[in-house]
BAGU-371239 format. One line per field, with one value per residue (C-alpha): x, y, z. Coordinates in nm, 4 decimals, m for minus. Layout:
x = (X, ...) .
y = (Y, ...) .
z = (Z, ...) .
REM end
This chain:
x = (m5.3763, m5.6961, m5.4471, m5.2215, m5.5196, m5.6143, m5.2984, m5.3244, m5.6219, m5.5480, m5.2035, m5.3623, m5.6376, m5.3530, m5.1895, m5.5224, m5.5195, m5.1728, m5.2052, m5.5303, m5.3472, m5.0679, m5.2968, m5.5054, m5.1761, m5.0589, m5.3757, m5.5998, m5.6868, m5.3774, m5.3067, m5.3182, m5.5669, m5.5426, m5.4423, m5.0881, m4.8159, m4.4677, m4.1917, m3.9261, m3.5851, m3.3752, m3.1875, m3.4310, m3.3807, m3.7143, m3.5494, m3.5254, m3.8941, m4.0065, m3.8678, m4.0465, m4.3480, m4.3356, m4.2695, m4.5632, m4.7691, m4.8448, m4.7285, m4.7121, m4.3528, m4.1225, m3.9276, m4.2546, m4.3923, m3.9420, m4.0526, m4.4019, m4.2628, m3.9858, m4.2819, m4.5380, m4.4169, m4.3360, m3.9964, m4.0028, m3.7795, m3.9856, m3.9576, m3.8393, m4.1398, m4.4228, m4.7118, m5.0938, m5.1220, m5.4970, m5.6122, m5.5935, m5.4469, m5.2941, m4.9101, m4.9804, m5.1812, m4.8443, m4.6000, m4.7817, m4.8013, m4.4333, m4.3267, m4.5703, m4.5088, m4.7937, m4.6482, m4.8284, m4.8394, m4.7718, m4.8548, m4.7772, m4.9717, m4.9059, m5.0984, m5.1519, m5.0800, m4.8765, m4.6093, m4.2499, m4.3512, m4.6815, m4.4710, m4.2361, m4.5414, m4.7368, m4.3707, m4.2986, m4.6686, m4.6393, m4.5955, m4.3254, m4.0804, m3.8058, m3.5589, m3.5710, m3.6121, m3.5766, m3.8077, m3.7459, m3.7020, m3.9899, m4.1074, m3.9048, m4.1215, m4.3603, m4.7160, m4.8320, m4.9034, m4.5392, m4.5546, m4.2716, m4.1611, m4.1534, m3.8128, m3.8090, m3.6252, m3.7629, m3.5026, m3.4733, m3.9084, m3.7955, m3.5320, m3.7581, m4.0194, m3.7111, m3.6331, m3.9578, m4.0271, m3.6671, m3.7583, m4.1092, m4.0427, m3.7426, m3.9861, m4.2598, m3.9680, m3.8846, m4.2751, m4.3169, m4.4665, m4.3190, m4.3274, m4.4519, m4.3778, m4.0769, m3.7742, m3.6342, m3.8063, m3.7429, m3.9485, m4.1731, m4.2124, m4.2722, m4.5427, m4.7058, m4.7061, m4.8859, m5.1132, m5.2092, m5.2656, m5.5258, m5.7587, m5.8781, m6.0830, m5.8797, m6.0817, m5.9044, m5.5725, m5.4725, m5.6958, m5.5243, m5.1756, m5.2673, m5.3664, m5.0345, m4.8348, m4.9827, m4.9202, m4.5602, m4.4831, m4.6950, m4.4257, m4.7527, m4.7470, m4.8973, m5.1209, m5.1446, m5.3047, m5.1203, m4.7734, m4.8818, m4.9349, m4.6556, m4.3729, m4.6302, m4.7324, m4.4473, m4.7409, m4.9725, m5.3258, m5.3791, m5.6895, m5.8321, m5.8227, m5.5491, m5.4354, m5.3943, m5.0623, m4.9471, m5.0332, m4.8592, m4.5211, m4.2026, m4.0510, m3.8916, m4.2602, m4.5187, m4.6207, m4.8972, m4.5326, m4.3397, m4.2819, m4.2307, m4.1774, m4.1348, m3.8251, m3.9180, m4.2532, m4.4742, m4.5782, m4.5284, m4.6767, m4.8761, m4.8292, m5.1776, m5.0348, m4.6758, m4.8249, m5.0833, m4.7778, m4.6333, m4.8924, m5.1499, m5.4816, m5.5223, m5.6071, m5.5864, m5.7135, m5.5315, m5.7681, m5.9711, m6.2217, m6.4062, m6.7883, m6.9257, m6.9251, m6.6110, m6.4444, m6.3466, m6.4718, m6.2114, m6.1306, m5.9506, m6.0078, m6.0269, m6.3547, m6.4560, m6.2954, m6.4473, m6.7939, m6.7430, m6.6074, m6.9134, m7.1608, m6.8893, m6.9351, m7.3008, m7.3319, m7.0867, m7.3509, m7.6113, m7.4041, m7.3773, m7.0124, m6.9785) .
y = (7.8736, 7.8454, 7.9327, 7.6241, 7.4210, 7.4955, 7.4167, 7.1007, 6.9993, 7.0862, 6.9286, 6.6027, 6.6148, 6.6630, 6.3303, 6.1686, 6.2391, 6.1757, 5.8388, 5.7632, 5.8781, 5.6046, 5.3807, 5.4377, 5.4501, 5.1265, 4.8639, 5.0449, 5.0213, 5.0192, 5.1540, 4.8565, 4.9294, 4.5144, 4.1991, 4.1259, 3.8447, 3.9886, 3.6978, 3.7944, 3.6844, 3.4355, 3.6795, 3.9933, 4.2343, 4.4431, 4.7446, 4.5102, 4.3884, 4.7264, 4.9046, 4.6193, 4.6487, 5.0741, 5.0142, 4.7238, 5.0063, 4.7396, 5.0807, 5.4450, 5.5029, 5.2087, 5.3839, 5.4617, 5.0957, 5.0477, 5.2539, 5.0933, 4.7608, 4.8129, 5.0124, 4.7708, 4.4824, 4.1355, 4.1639, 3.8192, 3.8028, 3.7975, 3.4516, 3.4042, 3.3136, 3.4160, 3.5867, 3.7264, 4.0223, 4.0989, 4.4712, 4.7254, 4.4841, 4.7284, 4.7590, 4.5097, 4.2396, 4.2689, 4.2244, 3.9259, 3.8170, 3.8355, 3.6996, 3.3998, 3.0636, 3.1016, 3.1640, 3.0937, 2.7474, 2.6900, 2.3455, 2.1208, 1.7829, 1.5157, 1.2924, 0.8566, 0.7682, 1.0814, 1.0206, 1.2209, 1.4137, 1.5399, 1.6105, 1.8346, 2.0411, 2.0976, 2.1898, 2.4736, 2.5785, 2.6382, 2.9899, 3.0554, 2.8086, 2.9021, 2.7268, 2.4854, 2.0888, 1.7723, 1.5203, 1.3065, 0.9211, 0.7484, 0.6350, 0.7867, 1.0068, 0.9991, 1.1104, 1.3435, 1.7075, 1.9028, 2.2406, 2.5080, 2.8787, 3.1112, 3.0908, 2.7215, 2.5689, 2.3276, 2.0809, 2.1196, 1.9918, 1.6705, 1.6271, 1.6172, 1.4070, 1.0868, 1.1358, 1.0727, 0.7565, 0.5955, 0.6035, 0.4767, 0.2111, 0.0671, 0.0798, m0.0703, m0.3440, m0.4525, m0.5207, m0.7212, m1.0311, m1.4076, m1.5254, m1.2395, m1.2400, m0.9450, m1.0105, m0.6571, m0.3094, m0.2297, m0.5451, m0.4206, m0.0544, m0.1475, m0.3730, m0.1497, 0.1621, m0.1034, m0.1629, 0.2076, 0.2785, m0.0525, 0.0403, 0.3800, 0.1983, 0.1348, m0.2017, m0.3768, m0.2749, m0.6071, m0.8032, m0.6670, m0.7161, m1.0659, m1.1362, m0.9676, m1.1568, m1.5119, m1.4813, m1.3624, m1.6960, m1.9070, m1.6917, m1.5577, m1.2178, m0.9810, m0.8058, m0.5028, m0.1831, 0.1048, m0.0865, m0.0434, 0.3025, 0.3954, 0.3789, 0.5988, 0.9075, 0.8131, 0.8644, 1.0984, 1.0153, 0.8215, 0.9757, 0.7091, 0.3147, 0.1247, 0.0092, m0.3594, m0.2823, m0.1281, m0.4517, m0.6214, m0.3586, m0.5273, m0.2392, m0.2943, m0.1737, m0.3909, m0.6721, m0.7902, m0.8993, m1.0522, m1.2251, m1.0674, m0.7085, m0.4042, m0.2444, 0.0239, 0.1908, 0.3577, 0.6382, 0.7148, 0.5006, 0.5914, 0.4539, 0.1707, 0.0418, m0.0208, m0.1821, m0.3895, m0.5357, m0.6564, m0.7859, m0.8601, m1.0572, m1.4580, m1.5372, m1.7601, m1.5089, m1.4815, m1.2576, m0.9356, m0.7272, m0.3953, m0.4626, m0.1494, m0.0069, 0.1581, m0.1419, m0.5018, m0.8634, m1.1399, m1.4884, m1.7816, m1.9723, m1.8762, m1.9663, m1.7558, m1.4679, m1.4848, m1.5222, m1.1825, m1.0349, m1.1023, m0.9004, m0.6353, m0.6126, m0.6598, m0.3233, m0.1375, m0.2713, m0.1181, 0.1764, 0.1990, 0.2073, m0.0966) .
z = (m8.5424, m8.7375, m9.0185, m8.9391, m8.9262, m9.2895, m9.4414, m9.2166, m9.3890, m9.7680, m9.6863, m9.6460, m9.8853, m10.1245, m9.9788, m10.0333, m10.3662, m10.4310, m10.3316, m10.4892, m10.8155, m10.7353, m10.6239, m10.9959, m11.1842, m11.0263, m10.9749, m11.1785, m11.5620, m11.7787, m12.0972, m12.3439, m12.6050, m12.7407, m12.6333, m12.7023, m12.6352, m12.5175, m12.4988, m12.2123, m12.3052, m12.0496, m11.8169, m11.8612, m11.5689, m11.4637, m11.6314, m11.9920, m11.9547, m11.8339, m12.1525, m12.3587, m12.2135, m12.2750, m12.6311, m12.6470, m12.4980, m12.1740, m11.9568, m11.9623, m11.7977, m11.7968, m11.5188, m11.2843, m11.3314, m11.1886, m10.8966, m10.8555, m10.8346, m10.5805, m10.3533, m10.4099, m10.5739, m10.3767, m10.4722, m10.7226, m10.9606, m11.3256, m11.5381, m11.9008, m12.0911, m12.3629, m12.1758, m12.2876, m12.1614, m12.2250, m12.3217, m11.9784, m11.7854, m11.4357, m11.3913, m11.1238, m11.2363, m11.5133, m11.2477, m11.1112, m11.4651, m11.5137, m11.1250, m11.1761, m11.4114, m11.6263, m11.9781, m12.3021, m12.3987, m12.7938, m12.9197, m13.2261, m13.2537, m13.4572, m13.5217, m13.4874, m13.8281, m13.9754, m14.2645, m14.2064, m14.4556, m14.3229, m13.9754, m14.1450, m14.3247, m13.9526, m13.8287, m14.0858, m14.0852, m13.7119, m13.5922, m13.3783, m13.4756, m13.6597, m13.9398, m14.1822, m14.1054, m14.2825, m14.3635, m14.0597, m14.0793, m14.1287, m13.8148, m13.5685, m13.4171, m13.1858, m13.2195, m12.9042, m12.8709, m12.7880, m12.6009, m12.7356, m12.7106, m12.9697, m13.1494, m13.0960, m13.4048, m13.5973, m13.5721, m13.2128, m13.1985, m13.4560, m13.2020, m12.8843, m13.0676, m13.1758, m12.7945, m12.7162, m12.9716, m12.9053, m12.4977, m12.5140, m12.7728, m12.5640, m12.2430, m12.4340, m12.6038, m12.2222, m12.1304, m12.4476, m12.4218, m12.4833, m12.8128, m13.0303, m13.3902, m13.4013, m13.2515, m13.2524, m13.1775, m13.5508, m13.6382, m13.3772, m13.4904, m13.8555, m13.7876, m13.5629, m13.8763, m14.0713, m13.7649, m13.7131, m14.0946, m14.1215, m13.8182, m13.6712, m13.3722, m13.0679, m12.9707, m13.3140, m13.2716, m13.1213, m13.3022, m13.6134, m13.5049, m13.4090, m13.7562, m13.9056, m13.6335, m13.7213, m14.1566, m14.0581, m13.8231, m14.1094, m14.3420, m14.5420, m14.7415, m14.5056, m14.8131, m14.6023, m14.8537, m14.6743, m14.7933, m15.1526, m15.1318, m14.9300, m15.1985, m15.4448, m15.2366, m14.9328, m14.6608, m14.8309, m14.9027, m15.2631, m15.3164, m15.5939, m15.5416, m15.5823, m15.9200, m16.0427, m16.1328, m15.7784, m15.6552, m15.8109, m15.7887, m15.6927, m15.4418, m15.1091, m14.9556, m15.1353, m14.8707, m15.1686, m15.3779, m15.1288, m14.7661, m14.4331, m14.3188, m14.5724, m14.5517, m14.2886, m14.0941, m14.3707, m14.0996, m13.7384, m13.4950, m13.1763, m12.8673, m12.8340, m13.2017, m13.0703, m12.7755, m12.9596, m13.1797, m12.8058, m12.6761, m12.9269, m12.9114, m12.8266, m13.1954, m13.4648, m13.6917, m14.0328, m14.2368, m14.2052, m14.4258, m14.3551, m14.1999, m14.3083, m13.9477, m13.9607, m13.8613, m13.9765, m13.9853, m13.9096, m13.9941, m13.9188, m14.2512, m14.6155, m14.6319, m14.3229, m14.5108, m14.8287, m14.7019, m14.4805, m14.8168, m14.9982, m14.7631, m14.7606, m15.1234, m15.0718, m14.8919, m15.1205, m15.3847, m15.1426, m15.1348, m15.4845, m15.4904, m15.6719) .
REM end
């Protein structure tokens, strides 16, 4: 009896520490020496992802963290997606990784202001996205931060981006109001690139496409600077000041050399300049010049204009950049 009793006892000191093994194996500290990302392809079963994760080194035994799961697990089905898995991270803190709907976000921003060409260069500088792209047309895309997978293609991010530009411009088009200066959301989109490349401080925006909306009823030559520069570097910063003879360039661009619109945006509006251009400031503004603040001066009358363009020069002379 005493006999019985003995094996009684060792019996279930051995199930103790069978189950605190288990118990270690599954919840405690995994094996993962690093962090790592593991990206779990649409229609992965538990067996696929459990293989991965073996070979990634996540997990021991792909077909004991199987068994684990089905014991233990909650019985979710695991998500498609890009996941962190952070170093010693236990089988089961993975499992809830893979069940929940928190995969790595991957994010390309472009910017208020950014030329085609400067969108495709952050686009193949990106990581994870994959394929060539074109230079997209100017001014068809809209400036935001975009979330993506790995294996994302390129084109398929351009894509999303004119999506995004052709719905919010039509949505912003239909809130426009009366008697603005454009009479189409092209007219509308151009002026607002020239817009977003003359001010970086939100409080002008309006005030600045008030004074571009009043020379083009008046039919005055909008003598916007980012025009000239457009056609030379197509977006890209000049780097020097602008020469005599670019202002006076004939090109389809060059609003010092002729009347009305240029031929297309010169960069990618954001969404405060297309909305300035619809609804811009009660004004009779026709002129502007830099203060020396970071922003600009403006004037109804020649006179106004030339008088704020004299102490501009006066603290450039301060400056000693003149």
């Amino acid at each position: 009896m005493r006999k019985i009793g003995c094996f009684g006892l060792l019996f279930a000191l051995a199930a103790i520490v069978a189950l605190f093994t288990v118990v270690q194996l599954w919840g405690g500290r995994g094996p993962l020496q690093h962090n790592i990302t593991v990206q779990i392809a649409t229609g992965s079963s538990l067996a696929t992802a459990s293989e991965q994760l073996e070979k990634a080194g996540a997990i021991s035994s792909a077909s004991r963290f199987r068994l684990f799961a089905r014991v233990f697990g909650s019985g979710e089905p695991i998500k498609a997606g890009e996941y962190r898995l952070p170093a010693h991270l236990s089988q089961a803190d993975i499992l809830k990784v893979l069940q929940g709907s928190k995969t790595l976000q991957r994010f390309v921003t472009i910017p208020e202001g950014w030329p085609a060409v400067m969108v495709k260069d952050a686009l193949m500088k990106t990581p994870g996205l994959k394929g060539p792209v074109d230079v997209p047309v100017e001014g068809t895309i809209l400036p935001d931060s975009y979330s993506f997978e790995r294996g994302n293609t390129r084109t398929f991010m351009v894509q999303r981006m004119q999506r995004a530009m052709v719905r919010y411009l039509a949505d912003a088009w239909e809130k426009r109001k009366p008697g603005i200066a454009v009479t189409t959301p092209r007219q509308a989109l151009i002026l607002a690139s020239i817009v977003e490349k003359e001010t970086g401080k939100p409080g002008e925006r309006r005030m600045v496409a008030a004074v571009y909306s009043n020379r083009l009823k008046r039919g005055m030559m909008l003598q916007a600077d980012p025009t000239i520069i457009y056609p030379i570097t197509r977006g890209r910063p000049l780097g020097r000041r602008i020469l005599r003879s670019e202002i006076q360039a004939v090109n389809a661009y060059n609003t010092y050399a002729m009347v009305g619109l240029p031929a297309g945006p010169i960069c990618n509006p954001g969404r405060a300049s297309i909305d300035a251009v619809l609804d811009p400031a009660q004004s009779n503004a026709l002129y502007f010049v830099a203060d020396g603040t970071g922003g600009h001066a403006f004037a109804d009358t020649l006179e106004q204009h030339n008088a704020n363009r004299e102490k501009w020069f006066a603290i450039r002379r301060a400056r000693g950049e003149m």
